[in-house]
PyMOL commands that place a pseudoatom at each C-alpha (Angstrom):
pseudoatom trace, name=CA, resn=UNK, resi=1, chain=A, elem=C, hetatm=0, pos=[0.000, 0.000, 0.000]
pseudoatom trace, name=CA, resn=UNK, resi=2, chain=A, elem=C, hetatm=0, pos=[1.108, 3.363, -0.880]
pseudoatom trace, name=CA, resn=UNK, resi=3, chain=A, elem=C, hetatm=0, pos=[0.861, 6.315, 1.545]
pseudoatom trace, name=CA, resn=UNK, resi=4, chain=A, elem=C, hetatm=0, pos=[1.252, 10.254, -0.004]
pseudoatom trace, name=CA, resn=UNK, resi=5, chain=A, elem=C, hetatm=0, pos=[1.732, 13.371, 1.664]
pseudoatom trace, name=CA, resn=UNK, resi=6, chain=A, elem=C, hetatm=0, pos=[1.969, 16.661, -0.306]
pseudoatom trace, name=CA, resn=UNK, resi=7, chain=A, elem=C, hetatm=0, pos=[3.353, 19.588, 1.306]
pseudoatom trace, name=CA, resn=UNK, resi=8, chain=A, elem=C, hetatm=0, pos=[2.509, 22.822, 0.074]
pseudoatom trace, name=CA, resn=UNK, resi=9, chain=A, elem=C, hetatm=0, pos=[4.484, 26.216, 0.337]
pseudoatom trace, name=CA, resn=UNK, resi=10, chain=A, elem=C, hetatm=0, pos=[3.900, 30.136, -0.994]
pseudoatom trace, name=CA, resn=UNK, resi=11, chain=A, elem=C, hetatm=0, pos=[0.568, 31.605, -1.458]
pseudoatom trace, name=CA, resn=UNK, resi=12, chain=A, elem=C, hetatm=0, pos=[-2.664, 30.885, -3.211]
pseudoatom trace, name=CA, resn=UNK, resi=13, chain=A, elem=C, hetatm=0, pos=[-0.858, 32.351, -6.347]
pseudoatom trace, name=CA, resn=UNK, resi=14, chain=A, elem=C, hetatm=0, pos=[2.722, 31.371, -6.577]
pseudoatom trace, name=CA, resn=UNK, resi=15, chain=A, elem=C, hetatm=0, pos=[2.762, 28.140, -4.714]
pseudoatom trace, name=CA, resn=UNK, resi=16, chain=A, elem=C, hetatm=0, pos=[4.782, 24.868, -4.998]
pseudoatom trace, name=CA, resn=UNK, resi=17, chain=A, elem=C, hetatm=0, pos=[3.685, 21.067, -3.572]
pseudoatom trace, name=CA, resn=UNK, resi=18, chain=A, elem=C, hetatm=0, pos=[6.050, 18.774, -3.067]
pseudoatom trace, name=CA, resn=UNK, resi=19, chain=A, elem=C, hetatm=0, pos=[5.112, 15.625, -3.623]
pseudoatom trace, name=CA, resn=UNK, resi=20, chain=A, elem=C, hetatm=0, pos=[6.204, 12.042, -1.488]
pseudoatom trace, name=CA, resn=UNK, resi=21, chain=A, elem=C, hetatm=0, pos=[5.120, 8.378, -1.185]
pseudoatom trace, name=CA, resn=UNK, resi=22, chain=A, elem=C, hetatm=0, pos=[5.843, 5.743, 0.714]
pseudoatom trace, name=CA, resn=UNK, resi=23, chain=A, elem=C, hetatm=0, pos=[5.601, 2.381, 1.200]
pseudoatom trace, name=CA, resn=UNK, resi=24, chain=A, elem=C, hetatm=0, pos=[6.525, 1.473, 4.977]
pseudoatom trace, name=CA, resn=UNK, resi=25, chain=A, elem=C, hetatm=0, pos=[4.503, 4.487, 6.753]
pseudoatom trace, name=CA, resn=UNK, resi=26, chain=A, elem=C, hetatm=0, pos=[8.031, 5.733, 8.288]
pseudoatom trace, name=CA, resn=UNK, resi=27, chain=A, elem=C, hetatm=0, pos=[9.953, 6.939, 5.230]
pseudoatom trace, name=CA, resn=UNK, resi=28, chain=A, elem=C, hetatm=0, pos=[8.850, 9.099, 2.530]
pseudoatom trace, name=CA, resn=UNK, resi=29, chain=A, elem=C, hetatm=0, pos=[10.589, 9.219, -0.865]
pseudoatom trace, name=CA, resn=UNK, resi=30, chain=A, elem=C, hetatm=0, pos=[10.111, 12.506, -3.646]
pseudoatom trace, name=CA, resn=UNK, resi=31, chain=A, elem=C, hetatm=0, pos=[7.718, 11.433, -6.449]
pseudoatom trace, name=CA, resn=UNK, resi=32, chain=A, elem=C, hetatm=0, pos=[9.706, 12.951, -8.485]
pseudoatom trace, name=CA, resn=UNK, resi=33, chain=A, elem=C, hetatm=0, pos=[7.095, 14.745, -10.917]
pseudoatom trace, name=CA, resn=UNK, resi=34, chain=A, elem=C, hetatm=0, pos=[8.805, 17.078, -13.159]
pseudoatom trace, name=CA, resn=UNK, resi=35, chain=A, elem=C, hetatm=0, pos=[7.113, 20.295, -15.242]
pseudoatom trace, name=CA, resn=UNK, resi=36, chain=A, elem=C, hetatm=0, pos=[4.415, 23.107, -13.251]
pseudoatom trace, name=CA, resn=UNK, resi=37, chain=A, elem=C, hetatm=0, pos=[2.509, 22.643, -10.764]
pseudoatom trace, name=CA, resn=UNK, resi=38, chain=A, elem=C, hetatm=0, pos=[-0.552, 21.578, -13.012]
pseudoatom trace, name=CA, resn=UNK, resi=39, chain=A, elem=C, hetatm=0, pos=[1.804, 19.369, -14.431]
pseudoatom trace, name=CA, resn=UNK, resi=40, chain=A, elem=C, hetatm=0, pos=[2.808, 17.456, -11.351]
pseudoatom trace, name=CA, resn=UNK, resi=41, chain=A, elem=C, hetatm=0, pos=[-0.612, 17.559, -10.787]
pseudoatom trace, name=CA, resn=UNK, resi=42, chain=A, elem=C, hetatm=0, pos=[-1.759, 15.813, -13.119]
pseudoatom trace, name=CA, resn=UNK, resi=43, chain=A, elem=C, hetatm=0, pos=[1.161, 13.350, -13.020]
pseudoatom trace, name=CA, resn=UNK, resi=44, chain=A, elem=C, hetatm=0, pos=[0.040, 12.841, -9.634]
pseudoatom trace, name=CA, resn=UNK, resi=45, chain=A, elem=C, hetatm=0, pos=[-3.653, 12.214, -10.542]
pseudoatom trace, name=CA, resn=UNK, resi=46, chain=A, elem=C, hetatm=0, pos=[-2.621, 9.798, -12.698]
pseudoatom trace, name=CA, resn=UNK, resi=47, chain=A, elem=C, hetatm=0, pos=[-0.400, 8.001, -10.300]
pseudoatom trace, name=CA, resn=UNK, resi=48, chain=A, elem=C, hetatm=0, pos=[-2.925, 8.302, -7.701]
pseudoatom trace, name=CA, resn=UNK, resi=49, chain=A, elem=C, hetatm=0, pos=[-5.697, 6.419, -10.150]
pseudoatom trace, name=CA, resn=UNK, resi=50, chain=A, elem=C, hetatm=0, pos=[-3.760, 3.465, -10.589]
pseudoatom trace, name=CA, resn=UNK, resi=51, chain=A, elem=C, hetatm=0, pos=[-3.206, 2.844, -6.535]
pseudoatom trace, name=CA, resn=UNK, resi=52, chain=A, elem=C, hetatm=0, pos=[-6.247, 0.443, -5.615]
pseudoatom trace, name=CA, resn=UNK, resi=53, chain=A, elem=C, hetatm=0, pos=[-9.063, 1.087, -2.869]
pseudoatom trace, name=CA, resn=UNK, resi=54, chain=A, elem=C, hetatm=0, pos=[-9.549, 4.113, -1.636]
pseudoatom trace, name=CA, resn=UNK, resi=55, chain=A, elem=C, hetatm=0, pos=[-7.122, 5.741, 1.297]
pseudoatom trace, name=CA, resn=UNK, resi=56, chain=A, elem=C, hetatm=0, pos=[-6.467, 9.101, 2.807]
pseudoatom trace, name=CA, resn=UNK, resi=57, chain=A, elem=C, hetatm=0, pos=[-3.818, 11.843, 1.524]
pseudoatom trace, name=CA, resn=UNK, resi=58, chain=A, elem=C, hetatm=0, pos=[-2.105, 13.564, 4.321]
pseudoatom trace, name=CA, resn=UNK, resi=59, chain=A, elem=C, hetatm=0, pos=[-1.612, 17.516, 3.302]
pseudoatom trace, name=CA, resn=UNK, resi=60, chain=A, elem=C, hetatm=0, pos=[0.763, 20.042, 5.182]
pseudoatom trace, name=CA, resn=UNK, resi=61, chain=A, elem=C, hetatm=0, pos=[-0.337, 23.449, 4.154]
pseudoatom trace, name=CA, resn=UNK, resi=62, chain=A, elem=C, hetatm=0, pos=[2.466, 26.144, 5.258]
pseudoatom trace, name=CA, resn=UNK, resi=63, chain=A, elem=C, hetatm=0, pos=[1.578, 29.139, 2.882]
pseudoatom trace, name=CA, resn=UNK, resi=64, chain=A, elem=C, hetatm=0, pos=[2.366, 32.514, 4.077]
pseudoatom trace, name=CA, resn=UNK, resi=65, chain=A, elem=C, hetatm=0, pos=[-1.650, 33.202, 4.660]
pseudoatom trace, name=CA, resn=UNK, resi=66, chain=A, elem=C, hetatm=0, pos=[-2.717, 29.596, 6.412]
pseudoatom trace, name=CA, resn=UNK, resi=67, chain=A, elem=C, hetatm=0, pos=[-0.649, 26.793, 8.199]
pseudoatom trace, name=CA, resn=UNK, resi=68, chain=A, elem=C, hetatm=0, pos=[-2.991, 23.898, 8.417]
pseudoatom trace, name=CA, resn=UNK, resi=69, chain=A, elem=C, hetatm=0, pos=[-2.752, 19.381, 8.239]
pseudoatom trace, name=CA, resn=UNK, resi=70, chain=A, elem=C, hetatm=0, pos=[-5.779, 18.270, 6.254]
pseudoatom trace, name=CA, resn=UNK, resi=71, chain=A, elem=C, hetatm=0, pos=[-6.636, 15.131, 4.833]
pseudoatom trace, name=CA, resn=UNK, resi=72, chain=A, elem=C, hetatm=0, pos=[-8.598, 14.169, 1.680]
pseudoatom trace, name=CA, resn=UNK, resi=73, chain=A, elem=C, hetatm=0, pos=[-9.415, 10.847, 0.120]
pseudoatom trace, name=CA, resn=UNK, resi=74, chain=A, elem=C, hetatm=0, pos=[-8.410, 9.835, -3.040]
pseudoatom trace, name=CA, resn=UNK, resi=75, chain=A, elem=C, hetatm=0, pos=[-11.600, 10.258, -4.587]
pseudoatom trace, name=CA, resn=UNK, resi=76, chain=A, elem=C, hetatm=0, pos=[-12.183, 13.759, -3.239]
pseudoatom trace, name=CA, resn=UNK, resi=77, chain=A, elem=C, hetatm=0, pos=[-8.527, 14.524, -4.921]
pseudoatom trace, name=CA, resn=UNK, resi=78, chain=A, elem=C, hetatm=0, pos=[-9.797, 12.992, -7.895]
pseudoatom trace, name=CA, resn=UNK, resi=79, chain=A, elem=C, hetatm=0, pos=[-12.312, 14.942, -8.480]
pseudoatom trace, name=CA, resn=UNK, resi=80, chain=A, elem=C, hetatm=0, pos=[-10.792, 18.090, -8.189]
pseudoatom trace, name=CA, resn=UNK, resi=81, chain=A, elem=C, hetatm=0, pos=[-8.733, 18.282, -12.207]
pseudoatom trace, name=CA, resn=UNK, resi=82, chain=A, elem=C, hetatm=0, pos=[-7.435, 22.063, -11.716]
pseudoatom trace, name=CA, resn=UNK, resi=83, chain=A, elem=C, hetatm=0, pos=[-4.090, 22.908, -9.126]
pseudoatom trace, name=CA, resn=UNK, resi=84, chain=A, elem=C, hetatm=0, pos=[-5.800, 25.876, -8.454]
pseudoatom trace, name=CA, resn=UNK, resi=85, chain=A, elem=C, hetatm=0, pos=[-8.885, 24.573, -7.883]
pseudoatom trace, name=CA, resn=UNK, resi=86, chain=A, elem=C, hetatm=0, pos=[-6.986, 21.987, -4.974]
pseudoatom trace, name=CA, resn=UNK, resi=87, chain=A, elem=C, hetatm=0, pos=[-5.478, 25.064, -3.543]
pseudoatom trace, name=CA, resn=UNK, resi=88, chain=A, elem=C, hetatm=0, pos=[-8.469, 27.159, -2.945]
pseudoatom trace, name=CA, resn=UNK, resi=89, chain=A, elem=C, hetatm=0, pos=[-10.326, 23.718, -1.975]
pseudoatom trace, name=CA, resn=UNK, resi=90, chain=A, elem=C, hetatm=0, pos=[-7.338, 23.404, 1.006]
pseudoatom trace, name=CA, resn=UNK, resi=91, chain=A, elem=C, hetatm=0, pos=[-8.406, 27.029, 2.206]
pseudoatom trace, name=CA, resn=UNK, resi=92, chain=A, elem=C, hetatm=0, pos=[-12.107, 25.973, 2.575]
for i in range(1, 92): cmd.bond("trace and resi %d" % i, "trace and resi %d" % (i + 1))
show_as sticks, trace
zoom trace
């Protein structure tokens, strides 16, 4: 089973995620998505599809306007196609 955690840094404009997995719940490896964010986004959908059953994604938010953990399933990621759209969805 794969765990993912995405950490998120800057502001709701100019923002990056960084983007791990792991395997063994104790160490977490870089996904190593390459291109924008919406890029790595979508390389991350796509990755995220192919994992079976459906499981939580741990998020660490530390932009300059919010510091918050959330969580949201993989289908709730899923749905959500647009970076933005995932970043103003983790200020909710």
């Amino acid at each position: 089973m794969k765990l993912y955690k995405l950490i998120i840094t800057g502001n709701h404009t100019d923002f990056v995620i960084q983007y791990t997995v792991s395997t063994n719940f104790i160490a977490y490896n870089d996904c190593q998505f390459t291109g924008t964010e919406q890029e790595k986004y979508d390389q991350f959908l796509t990755e995220l599809q192919k994992v079976m059953g459906e499981l939580t994604i741990n998020i660490k938010v530390k932009m300059t306007n919010k510091t918050v953990d959330r969580a949201f399933t993989k289908s709730v990621i899923l749905s959500i196609k647009d970076v933005g759209d995932f970043i103003q969805k983790l200020s909710a």
